[in-house]
Each structure stands twice: as structure tokens, then as C-alpha cells.
ZAMARGU-4260 file (C-alpha; in steps of 0.2 Angstrom, whole numbers, plus 5000, padded with zeros to 4 digits):
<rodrens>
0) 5107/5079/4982 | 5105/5065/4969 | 5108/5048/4975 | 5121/5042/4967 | 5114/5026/4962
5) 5102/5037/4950 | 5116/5046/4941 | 5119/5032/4928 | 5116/5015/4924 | 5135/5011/4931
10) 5133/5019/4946 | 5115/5011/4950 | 5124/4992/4945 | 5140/4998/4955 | 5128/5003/4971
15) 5118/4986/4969 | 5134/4975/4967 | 5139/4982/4983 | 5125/4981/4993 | 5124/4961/4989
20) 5139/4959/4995 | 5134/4963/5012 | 5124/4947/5010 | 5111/4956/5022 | 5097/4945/5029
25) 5079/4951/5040 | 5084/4947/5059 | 5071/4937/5070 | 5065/4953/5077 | 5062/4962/5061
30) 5053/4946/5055 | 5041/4945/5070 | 5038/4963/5067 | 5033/4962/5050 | 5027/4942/5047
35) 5026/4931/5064 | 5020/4939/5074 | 5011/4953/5068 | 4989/4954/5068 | 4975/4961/5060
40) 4967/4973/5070 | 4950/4979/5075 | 4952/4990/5088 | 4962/5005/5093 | 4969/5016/5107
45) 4966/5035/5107 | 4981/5041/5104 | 4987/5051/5088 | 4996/5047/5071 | 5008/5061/5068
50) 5009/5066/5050 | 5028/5063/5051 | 5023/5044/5054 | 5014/5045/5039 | 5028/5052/5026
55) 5038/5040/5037 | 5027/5026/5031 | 5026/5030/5015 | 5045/5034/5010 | 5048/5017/5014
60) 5033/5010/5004 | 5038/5021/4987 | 5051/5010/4983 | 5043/4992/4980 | 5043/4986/4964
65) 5032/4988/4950 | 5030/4984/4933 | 5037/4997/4921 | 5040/5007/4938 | 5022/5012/4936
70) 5018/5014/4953 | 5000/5017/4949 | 4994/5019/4968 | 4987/5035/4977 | 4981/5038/4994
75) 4970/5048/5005 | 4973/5048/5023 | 4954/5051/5031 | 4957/5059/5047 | 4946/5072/5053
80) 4926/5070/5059 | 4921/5076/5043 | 4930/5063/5035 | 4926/5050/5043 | 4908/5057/5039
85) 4908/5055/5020 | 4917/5037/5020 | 4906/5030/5035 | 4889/5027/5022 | 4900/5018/5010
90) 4907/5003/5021 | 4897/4991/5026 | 4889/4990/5045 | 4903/4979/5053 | 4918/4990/5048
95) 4910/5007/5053 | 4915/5006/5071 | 4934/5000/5068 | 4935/5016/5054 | 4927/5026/5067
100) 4937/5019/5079 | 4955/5021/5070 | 4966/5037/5069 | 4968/5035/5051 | 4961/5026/5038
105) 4969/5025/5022 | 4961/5021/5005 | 4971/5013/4994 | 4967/5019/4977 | 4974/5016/4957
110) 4976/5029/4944 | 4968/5023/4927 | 4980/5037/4920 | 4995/5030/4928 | 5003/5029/4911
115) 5005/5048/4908 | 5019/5049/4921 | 5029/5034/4912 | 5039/5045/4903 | 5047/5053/4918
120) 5045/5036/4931 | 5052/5022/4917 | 5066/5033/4906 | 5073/5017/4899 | 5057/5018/4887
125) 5047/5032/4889 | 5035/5026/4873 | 5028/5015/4888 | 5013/5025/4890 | 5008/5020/4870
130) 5003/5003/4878 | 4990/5008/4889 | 4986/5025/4881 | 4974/5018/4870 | 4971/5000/4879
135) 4959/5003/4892 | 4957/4984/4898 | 4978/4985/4899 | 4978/4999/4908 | 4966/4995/4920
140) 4973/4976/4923 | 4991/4984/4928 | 4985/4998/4938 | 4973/4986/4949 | 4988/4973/4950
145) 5002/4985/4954 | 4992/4996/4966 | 4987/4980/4975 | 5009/4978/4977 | 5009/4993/4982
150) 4996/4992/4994 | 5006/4976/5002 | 5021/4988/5003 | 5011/4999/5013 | 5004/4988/5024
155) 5022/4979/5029 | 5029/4998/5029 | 5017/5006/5042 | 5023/4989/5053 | 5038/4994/5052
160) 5037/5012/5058 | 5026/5006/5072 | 5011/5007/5066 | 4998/4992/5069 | 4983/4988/5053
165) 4968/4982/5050 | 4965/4981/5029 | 4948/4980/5025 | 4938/4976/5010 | 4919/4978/5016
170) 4913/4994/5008 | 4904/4998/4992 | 4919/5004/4979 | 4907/5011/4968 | 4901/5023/4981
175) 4917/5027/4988 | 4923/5032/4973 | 4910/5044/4968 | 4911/5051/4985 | 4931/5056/4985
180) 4936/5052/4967 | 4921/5060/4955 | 4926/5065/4937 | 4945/5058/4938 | 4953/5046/4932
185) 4957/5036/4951 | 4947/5020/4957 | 4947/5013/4974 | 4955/4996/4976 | 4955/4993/4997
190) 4957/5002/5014 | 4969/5001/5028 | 4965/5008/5045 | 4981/5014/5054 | 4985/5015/5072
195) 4989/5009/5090 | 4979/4993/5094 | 4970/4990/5107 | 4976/4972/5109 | 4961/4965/5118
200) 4949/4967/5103 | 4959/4952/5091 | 4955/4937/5090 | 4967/4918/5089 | 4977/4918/5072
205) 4969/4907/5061 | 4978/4894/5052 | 4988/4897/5036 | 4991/4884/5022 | 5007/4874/5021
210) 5022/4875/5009 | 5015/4857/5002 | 4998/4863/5000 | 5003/4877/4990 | 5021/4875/4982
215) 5024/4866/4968 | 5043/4867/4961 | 5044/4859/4942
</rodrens>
């Protein structure tokens, strides 16, 4: 069935004007959850991420914004021994054990080609696409920046399904990509391991600039 905040332009600004009304706000526990009191993690228990977590996670993390609704992000879930296998030589020697470690690791990955699908994903103009068609450096700036987002949305989304993370950034990209993404259009951009911690392997928070340090209002 369609939602009905898809059928028209009315029915999406009805559906919105309603849901504001309801002046919804994040409760303390939902905030701890996703923000206070959530970690980075390093290691994991040995116990299973079911599939059904993972379209779980992902259905919530679909519907972040981006620009143009390009939503230039792809995935692949390394799971299995053989997996694991071909990404292990690419990161580097600290983060092998925490891959090796984690039920899942996800890379996060950007479609240079993201513009093809803007005829169906952005109907308002579906000429979008002749931006970046023939714009390499446009299309590649907007598919790192919005993949990134999106990459933010799936972190916050596989907290709140239950799942703890650990992002990394420590591999070789070039290598990766010619390992899983050889002869298409798809770059990687970062990785996220996925699981249950084992909360004895963190370490103390460390310290996070203030609202002076960083704010400015003109």
C-alpha cells in the first residue's frame, strides 16, 4: 500500500502539518541510547546479528536526508570467514582483530553513478541527473558528502535497534575497493563494525569541545 504521504504534494504537506503538531521531542532515554551515553567499541561478544536486525537498521536509516534525495550510499555486510578473509589484508594491523572480532562489518560505500536513479528518487526535477552526468568533480563531491550523512544515519540507526559500533577509518580505500568494488562505479568512503560489545574492552570518553568553542551565532 502507498503511504499516503507519497500520493501528492497535499497529502505529504497535510501528513507533516500533522505530525508537528504533536510537538514530539527525543526522551532522556532515547538520547542516552543514541548520544550520552552511547560508545565506541572495540570488542565484541559472540553472539549473532540476525539479518532481520540488519533490514531493521537499515529501514530506519533510508529515510535521512539528502541533497536532491540522492541517497548515494551502498552497503555490504562482511559476514562470513571468507569474508572477513578478503577485507582483513586491506585494514591496517590495529583494526584486524576488532573486524575479526565483530559479527558484522559494514562498508560504507558511495555510488559515483548515484545520478542515474534521480529521475525516479527526486520527481520534482528528474533533469537532475544532467548536473552530475557530465561533472565528474560534482558528482563525486555529492556522493562522498551525502554518503558520509548517510553513514551517520546508519550508525545512530543500528543504536537504536540494539546494536553497539565501532566506525573505523584505518584501511587502505584503494585496496578495498579493488577487492569488492572492481570495474563499477562504487568507492568506499568508511566501515562500521556491528554487534554486541563486550564492554570491558572501551576505554574513558574522551573530552568533547564546548558550544563556545565551536558555536558562533551572527
Amino acid at each position: 500500500m502507498t503511504d499516503p504521504a507519497l500520493a501528492s504534494d497535499d497529502a505529504a504537506r497535510a501528513a507533516a502539518a500533522a505530525f508537528q503538531a504533536e510537538h514530539l521531542k527525543a526522551d532522556e532515554n532515547t538520547l542516552r541510547l543514541l548520544f550520552g551515553e552511547a560508545r565506541t567499541h572495540y570488542g565484541w561478544q559472540d553472539r549473532n546479528v540476525e539479518e532481520a536486525t540488519l533490514q531493521e537498521l537499515f529501514e530506519i536509516a533510508r529515510m535521512g536526508p539528502t541533497s536532491m534525495n540522492q541517497q548515494p550510499m551502498r552497503l555490504v555486510f562482511i559476514r562470513s570467514d571468507e569474508a572477513k578473509d578478503r577485507i582483513e589484508p586491506v585494514l591496517f594491523e590495529g583494526n584486524r582483530p576488532k573486524m575479526r572480532e565483530a559479527p558484522v562489518t559494514a562498508i560504507i560505500a558511495y555510488d559515483l553513478n548515484f545520478w542515474e536513479e534521480l529521475p525516479r528518487l527526486f520527481p520534482p526535477n528528474p533533469a537532475a541527473q544532467d548536473i552530475f552526468k557530465n561533472n565528474a568533480t560534482a558528482a563525486q563531491i555529492n556522493a562522498f558528502r551525502n554518503s558520509t550523512l548517510q553513514g551517520g544515519y546508519f550508525m545512530l540507526a543500528a543504536r537504536a535497534v540494539g546494536l553497539d559500533i565501532g566506525a573505523m577509518s584505518g584501511f587502505d580505500n584503494a585496496k578495498l575497493d579493488e577487492e569488492f568494488f572492481h570495474g563499477t562505479s562504487i568507492k568506499s568512503n568508511f566501515l562500521v563494525n556491528l554487534g554486541y560489545a563486550d564492554t570491558s574492552k572501551i576505554f574513558r570518553r574522551l573530552p568533547r569541545m564546548t558550544y563556545d568553542e565551536v558555536c558562533e551565532t551572527l
